[in-house]
C-alpha positions as CSV (number, residue, x, y, z in Angstrom):
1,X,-1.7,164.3,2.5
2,X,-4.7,162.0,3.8
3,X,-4.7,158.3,4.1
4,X,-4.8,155.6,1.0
5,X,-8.1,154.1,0.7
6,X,-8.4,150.5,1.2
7,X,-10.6,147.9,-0.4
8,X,-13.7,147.0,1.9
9,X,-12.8,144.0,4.1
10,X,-16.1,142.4,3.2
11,X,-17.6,139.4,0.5
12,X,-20.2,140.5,-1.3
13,X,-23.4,138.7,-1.2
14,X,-24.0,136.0,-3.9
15,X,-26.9,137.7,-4.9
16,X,-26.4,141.4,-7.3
17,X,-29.0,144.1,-7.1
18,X,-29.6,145.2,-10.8
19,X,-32.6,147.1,-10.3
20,X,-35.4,149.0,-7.8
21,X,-38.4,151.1,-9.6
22,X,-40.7,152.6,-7.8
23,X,-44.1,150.2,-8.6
24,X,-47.1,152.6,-6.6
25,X,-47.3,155.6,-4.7
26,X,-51.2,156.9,-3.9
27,X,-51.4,159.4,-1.2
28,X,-55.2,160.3,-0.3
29,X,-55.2,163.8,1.7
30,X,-58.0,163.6,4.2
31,X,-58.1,167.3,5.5
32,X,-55.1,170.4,4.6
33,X,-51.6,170.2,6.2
34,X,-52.1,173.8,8.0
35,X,-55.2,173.2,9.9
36,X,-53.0,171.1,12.8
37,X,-49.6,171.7,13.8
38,X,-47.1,168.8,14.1
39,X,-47.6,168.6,18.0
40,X,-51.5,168.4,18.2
41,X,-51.0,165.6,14.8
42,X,-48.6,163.4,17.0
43,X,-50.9,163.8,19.5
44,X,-53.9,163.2,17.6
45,X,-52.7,160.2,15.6
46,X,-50.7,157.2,16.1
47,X,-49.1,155.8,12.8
48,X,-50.0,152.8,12.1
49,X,-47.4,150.6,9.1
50,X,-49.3,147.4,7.2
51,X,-45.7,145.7,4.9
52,X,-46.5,142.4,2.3
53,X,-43.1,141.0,0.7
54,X,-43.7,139.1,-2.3
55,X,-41.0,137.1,-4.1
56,X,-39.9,135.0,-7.0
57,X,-36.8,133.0,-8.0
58,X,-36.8,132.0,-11.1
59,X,-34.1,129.0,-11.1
60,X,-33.6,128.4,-15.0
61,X,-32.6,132.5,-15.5
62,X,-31.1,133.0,-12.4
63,X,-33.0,135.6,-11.6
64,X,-35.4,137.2,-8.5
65,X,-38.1,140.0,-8.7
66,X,-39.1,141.0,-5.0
67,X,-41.9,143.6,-4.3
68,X,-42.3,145.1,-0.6
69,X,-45.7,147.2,-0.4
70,X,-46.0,149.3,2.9
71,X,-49.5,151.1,3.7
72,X,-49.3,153.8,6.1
73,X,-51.9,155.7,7.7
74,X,-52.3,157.8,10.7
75,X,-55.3,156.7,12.9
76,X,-56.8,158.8,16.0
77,X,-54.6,158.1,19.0
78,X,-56.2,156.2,22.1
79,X,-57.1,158.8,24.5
80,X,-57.4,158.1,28.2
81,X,-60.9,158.8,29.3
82,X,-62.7,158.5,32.1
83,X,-66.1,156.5,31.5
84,X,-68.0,159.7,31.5
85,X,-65.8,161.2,29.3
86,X,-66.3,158.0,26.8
87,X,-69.7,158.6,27.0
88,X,-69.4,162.5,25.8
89,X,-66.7,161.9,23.0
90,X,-68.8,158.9,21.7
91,X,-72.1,161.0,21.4
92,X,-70.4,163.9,19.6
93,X,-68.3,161.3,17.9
94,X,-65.0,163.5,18.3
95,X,-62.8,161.5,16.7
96,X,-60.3,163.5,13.8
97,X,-60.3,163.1,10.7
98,X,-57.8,160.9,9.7
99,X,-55.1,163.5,8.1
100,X,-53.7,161.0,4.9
101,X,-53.0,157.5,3.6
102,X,-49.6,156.6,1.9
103,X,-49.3,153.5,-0.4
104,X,-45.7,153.0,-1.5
105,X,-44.8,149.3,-3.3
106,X,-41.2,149.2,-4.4
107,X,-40.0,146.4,-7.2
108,X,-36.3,145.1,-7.4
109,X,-34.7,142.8,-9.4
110,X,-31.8,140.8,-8.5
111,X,-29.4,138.0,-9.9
112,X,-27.6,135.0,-8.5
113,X,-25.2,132.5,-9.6
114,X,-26.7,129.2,-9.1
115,X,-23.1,127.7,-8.7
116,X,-22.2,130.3,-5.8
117,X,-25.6,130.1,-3.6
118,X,-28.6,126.9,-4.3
119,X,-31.8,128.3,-5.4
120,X,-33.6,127.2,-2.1
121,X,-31.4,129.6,-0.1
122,X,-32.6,132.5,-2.7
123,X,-35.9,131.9,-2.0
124,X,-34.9,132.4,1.4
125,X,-33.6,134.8,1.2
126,X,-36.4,136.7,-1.0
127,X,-38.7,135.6,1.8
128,X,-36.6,136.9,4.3
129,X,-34.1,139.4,3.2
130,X,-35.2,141.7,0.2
131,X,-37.2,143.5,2.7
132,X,-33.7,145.0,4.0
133,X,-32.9,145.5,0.5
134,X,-36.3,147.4,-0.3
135,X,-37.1,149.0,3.2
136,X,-34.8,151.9,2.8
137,X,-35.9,152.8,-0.7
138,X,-39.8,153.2,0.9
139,X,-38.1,155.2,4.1
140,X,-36.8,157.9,1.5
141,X,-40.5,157.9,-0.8
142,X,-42.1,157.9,2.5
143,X,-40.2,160.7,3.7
144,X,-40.1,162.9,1.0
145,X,-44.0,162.6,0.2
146,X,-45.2,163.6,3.5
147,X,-42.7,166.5,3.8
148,X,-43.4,167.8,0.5
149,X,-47.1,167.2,1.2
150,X,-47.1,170.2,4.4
151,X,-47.8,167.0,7.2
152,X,-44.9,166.4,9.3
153,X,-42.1,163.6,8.0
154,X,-42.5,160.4,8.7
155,X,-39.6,158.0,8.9
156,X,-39.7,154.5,8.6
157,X,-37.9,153.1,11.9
158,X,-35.1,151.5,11.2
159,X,-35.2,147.8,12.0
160,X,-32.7,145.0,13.1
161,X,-31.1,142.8,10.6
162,X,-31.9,139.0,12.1
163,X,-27.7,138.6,10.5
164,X,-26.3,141.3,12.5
165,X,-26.8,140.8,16.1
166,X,-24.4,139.5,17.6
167,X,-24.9,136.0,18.8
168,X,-24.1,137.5,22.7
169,X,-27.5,139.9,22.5
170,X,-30.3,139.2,24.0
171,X,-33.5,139.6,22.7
172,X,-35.4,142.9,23.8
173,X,-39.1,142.5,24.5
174,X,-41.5,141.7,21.5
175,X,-38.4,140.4,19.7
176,X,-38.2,136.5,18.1
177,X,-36.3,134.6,20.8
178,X,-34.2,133.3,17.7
179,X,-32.5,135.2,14.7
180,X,-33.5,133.7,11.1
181,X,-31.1,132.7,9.3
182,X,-31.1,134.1,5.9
């Protein structure tokens, strides 16, 4: 027979998920999927991600409603030229077409207990932490529109949760020196 299952050994957070819709989704196809293969569009392009958070805690009904928009598009990739080769590519103006734009915005509600957690750490955390709430909601839109669209998948990286380093890591390069709290 296999093992009992425990209960998680884990609080759950003050603040209760209730809902996540799906607000926008636009997805502008600037040339057909078939006419590059994935290799010469990863060498071509280099995504580039644009995310807004917006919040609001409303204290009297205990209640938030976050919204995290992410804008995705795939501009031409840098190439490395020499200045004669600049010179060519800018006269024939070689540059791609850019393949597609994504806009994704996701809206989730939440609730808290205004005796459990103090509205001014809600707010924080709306600020702060719905984005790990939202962000993997977008990763599976994201993911599914461009595959189902004939251009490669894209993935949203996954990112570091300020809360879950230990204190003993260092930051990598391009990382805060200090973790919000949240």
């Amino acid at each position: 027979m296999g093992a009992e299952l425990e209960a998680p050994k884990w609080n759950l957070h003050p603040i209760k998920l209730r809902f996540v819709h799906l607000h926008t989704l636009k997805f502008e196809a600037g040339f057909l999927p078939e006419s590059a293969t994935k290799e010469e569009m990863q060498r071509a392009f280099t995504p580039q991600w644009l995310f807004s958070v917006t919040g609001n805690v409303d204290k009297e009904n205990a209640v938030v409603v976050a919204s995290l928009k992410c804008r995705f598009n795939m501009a031409p990739a840098p190439a490395q030229k020499s200045g004669a080769q600049e010179a060519e590519a800018d006269d024939r103006h070689s540059s791609p077409p850019e393949p597609y734009r994504l806009e994704v915005a996701a809206v989730a509600g939440f609730t808290f207990n205004p005796n459990e957690i103090p509205a001014p750490e809600v707010k924080l955390w709306c600020d702060k932490g719905s984005f790990f709430v939202l962000a993997p909601y977008l990763r599976n839109v994201i993911a599914g529109i461009t595959r189902e669209s004939g251009f490669p998948e894209v993935l949203l990286p996954l990112l570091e949760v300020p809360t879950f380093r230990p204190p003993s890591a260092k930051p990598q390069s391009g990382q805060a020196q200090e973790s919000p709290e949240l």
